[in-house]
Backbone bond lengths (Angstrom), bond angles and torsions (degrees), N, CA, C in turn:
res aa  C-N    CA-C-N  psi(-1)  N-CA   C-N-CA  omega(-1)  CA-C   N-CA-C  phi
1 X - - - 1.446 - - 1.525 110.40 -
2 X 1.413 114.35 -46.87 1.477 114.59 176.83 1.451 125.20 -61.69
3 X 1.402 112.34 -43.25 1.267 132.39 170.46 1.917 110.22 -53.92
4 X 1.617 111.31 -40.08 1.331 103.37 170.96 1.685 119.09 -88.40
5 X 1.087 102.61 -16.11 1.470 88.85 -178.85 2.144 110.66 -90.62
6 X 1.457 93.86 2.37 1.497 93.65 174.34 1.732 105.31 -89.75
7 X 1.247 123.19 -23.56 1.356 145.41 -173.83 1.626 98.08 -57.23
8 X 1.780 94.58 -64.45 1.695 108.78 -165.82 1.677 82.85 -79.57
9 X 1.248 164.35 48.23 1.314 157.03 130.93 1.214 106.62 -90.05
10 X 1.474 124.30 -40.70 1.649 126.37 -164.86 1.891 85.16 -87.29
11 X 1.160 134.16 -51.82 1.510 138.18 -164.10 1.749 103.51 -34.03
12 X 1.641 92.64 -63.93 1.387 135.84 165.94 1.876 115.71 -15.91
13 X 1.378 99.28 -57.65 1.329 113.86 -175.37 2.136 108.70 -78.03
14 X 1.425 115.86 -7.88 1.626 122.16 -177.78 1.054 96.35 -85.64
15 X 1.422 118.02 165.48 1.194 124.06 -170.22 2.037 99.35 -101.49
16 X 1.215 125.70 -162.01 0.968 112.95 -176.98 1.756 86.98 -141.66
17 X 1.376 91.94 146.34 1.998 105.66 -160.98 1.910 92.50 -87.01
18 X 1.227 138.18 157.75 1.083 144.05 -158.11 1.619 88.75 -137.10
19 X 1.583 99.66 159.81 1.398 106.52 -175.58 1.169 111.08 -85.07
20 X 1.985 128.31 133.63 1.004 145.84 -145.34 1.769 109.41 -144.28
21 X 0.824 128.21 121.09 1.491 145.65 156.20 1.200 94.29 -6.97
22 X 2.099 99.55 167.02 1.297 100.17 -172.22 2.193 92.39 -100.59
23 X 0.979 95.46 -14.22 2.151 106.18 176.34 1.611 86.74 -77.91
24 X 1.520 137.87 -46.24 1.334 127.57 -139.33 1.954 88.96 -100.12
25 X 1.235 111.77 -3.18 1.422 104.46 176.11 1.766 102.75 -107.57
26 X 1.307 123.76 -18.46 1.318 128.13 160.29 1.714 97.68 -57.77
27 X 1.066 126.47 -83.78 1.472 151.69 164.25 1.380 85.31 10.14
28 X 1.370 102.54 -98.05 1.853 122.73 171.37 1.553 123.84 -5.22
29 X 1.634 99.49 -81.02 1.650 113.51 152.34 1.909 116.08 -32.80
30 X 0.898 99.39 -71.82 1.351 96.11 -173.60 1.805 110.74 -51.40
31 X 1.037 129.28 -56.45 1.145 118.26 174.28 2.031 133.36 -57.79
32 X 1.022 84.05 -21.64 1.543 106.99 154.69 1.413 126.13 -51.43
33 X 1.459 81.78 -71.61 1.747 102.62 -176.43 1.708 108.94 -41.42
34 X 1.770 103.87 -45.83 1.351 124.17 -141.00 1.478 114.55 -94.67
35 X 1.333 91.50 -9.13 1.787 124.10 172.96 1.582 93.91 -69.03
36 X 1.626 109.25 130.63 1.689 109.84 -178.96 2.031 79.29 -111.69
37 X 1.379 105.10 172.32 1.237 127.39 147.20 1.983 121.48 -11.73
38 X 1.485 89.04 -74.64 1.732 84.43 168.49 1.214 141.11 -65.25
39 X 1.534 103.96 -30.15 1.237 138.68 175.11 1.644 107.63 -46.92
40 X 1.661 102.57 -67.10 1.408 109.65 162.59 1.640 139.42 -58.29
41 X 1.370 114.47 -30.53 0.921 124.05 161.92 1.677 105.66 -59.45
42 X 1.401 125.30 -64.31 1.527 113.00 -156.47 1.665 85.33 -66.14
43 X 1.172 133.27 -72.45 1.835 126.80 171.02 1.668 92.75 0.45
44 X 1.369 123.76 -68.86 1.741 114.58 -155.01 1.696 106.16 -75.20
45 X 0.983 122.89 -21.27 1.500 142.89 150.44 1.578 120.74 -22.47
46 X 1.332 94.19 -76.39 1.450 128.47 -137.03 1.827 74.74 -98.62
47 X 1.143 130.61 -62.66 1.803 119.02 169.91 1.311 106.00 -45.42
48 X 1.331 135.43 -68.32 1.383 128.89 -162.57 1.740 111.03 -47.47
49 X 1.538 100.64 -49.90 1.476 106.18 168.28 1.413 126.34 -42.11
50 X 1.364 109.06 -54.34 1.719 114.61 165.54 1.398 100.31 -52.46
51 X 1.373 114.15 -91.99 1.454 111.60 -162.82 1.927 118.42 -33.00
52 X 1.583 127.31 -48.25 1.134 123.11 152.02 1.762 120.31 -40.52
53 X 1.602 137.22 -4.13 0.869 120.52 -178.82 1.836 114.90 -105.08
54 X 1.929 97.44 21.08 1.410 79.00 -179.46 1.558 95.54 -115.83
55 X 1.482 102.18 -173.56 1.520 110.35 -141.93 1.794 96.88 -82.21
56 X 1.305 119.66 -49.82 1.723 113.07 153.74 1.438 127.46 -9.71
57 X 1.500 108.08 -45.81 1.869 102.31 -163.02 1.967 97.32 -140.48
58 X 1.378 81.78 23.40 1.873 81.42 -171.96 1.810 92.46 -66.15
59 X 1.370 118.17 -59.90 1.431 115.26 -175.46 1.146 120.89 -17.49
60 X 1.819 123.68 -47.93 1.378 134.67 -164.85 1.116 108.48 -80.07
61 X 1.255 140.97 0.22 1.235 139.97 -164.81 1.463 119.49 -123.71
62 X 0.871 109.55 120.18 2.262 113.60 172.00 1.854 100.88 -72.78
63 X 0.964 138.27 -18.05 1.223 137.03 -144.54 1.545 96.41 -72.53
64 X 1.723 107.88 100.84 1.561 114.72 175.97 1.569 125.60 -72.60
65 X 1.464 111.39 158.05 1.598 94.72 176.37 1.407 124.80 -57.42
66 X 1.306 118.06 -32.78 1.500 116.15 175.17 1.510 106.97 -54.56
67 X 1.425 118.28 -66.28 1.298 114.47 179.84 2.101 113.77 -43.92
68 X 1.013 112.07 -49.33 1.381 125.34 -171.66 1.993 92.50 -51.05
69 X 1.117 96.26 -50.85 1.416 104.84 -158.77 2.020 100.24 -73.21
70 X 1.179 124.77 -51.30 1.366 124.66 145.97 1.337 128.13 -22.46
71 X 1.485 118.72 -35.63 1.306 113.79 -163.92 1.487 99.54 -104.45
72 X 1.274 116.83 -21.49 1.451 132.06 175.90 1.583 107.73 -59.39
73 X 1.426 107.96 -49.22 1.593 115.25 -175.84 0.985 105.62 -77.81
74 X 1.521 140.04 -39.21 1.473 127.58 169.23 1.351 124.12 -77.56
75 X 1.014 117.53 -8.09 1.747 119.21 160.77 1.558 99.07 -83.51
76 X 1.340 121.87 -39.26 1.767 99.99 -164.22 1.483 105.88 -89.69
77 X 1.626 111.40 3.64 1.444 130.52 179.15 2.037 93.81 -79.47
78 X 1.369 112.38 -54.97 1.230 127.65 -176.01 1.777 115.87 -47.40
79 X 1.940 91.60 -55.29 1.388 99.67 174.35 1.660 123.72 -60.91
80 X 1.167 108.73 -47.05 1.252 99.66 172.83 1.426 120.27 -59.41
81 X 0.924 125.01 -39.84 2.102 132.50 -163.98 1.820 82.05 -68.93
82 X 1.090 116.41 -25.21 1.984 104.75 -175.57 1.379 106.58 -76.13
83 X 1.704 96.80 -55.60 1.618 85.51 177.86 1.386 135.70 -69.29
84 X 1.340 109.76 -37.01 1.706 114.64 -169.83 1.767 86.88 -84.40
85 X 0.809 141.70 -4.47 1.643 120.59 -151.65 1.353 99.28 -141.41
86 X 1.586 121.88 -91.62 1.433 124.14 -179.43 1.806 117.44 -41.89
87 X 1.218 93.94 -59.24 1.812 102.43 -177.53 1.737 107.97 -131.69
88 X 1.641 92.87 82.56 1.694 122.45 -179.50 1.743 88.36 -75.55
89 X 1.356 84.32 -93.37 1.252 101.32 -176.89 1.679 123.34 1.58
90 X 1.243 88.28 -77.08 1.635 120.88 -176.68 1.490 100.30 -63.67
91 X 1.441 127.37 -50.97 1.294 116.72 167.34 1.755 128.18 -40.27
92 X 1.410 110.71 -32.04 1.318 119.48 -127.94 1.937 70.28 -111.51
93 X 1.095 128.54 -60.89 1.376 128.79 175.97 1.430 114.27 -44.86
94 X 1.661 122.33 -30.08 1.093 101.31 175.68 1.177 142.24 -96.23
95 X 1.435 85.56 -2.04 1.614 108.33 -168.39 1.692 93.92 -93.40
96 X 1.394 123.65 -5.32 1.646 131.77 -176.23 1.142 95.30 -103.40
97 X 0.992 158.68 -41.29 1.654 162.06 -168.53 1.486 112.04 -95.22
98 X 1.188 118.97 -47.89 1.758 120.73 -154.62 2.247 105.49 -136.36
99 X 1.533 103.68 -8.82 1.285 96.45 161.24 1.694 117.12 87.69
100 X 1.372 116.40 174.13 1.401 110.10 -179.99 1.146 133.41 -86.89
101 X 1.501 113.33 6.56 1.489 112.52 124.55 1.466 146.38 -9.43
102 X 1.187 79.47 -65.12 1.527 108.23 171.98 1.301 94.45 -28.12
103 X 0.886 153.86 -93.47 1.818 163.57 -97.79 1.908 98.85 -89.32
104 X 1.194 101.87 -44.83 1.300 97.75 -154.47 1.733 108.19 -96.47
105 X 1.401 97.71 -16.69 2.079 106.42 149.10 1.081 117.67 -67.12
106 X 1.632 112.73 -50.39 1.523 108.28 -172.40 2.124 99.45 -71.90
107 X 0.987 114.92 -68.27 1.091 78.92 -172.80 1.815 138.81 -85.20
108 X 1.027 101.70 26.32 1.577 114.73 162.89 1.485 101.23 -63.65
109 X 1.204 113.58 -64.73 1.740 117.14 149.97 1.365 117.00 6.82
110 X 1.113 105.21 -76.83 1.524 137.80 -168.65 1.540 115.52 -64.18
111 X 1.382 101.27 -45.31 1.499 121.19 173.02 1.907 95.05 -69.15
112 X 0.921 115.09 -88.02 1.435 101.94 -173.45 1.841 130.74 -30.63
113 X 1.251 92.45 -28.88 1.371 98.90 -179.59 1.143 115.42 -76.63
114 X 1.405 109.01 -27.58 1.814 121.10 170.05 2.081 103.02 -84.75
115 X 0.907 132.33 6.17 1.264 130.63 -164.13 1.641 90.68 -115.58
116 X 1.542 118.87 -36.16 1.831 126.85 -177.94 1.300 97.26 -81.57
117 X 1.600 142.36 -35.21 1.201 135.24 168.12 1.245 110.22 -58.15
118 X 2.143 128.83 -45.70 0.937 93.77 -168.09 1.719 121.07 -80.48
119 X 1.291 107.78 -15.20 1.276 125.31 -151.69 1.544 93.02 -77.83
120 X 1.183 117.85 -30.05 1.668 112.70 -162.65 1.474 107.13 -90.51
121 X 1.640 131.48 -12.30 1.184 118.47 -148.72 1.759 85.73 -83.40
122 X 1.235 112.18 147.47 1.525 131.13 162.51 1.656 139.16 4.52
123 X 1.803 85.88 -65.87 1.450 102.83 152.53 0.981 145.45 -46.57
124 X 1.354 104.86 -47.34 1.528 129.88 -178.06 1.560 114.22 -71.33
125 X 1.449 90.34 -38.46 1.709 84.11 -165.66 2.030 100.58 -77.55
126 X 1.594 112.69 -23.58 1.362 100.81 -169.70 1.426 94.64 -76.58
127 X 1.567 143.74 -35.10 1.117 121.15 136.34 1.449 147.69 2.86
128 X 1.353 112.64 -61.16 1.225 120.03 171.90 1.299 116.21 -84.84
129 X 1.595 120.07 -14.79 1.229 110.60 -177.63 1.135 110.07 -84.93
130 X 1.542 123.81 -6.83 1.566 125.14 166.58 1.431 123.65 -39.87
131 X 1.746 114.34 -26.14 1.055 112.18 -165.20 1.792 116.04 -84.04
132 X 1.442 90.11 -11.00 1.387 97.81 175.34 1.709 126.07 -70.85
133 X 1.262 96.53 -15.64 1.430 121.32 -177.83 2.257 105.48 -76.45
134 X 1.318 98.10 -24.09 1.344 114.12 -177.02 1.613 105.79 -94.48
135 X 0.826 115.60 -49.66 1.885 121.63 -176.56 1.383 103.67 -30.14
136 X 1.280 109.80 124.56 1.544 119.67 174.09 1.795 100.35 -84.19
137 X 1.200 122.97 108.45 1.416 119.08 -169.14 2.032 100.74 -75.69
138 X 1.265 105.97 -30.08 1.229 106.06 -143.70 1.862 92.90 -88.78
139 X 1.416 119.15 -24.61 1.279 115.39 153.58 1.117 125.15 -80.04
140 X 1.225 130.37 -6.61 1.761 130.30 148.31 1.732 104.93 -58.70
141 X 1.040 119.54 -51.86 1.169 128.02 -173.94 1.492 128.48 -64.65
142 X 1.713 113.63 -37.30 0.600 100.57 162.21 2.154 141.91 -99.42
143 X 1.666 86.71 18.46 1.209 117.48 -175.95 1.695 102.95 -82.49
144 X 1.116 104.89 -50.12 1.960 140.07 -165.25 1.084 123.63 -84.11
145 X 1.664 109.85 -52.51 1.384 112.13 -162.04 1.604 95.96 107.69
146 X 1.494 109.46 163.17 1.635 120.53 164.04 1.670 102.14 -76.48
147 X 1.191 110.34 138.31 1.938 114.95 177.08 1.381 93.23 -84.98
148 X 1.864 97.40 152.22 1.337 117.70 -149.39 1.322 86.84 -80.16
């Protein structure tokens, strides 16, 4: 029981993908694909930075404006080289078929995929499994029942 409800906590924290064209799910794919290693890493960066910039979890965070502002230019350095360059093509079809839309499906995409990098790496997850250590089982239980 503890083990699943720490599961549906990490699930919890992804965003949820919205319905997207059949060019704006090429779009999607392609920027994925086209994402190398670093690419993704500064992506897991450059989210944490946003998300550290709201007023809830700002405390926990060192992340300065210079840095904030750095990571901004190399992600919108990133975004562009996908669209005009890596995935033209695919850009250029979707934005002809399905509109400027397009941008913010395809890379929600993108955002999630950087949100499963951060969430999955090692650390994080023994992190999260801390919370299992907190779960009151016996008020699950007696809310629930014992799971079959």
């Amino acid at each position: 029981m503890k083990a699943k409800l720490a599961a549906l906590a990490v699930c919890s924290l992804l965003p949820l993908a919205g319905h997207a064209g059949p060019f704006t799910d090429d779009l999607a794919k392609c920027l994925v694909k086209m994402t190398d290693a670093p690419d993704r890493e500064l992506l897991i960066r450059w989210v944490f930075a946003a998300m550290s910039a709201h007023p809830n979890v700002k405390e926990l965070s060192n992340v300065s404006f210079e840095k904030g502002d750095e990571l901004n230019r190399d992600a919108a350095a990133l975004f562009v080289k996908l669209l005009t360059q890596s995935c033209k093509q695919e850009t250029k079809q979707a934005l002809e078929y399905e509109g400027a839309g397009t941008f913010e499906a395809s890379f929600q995409v993108l955002g999630e995929v950087a949100m499963q990098g951060l969430m999955a790496h090692p650390d994080v997850v023994t992190y999260l499994s801390g919370l299992e250590a907190h779960i009151d089982e016996g008020a699950l239980e007696d809310a629930f029942g014992k799971p079959e």
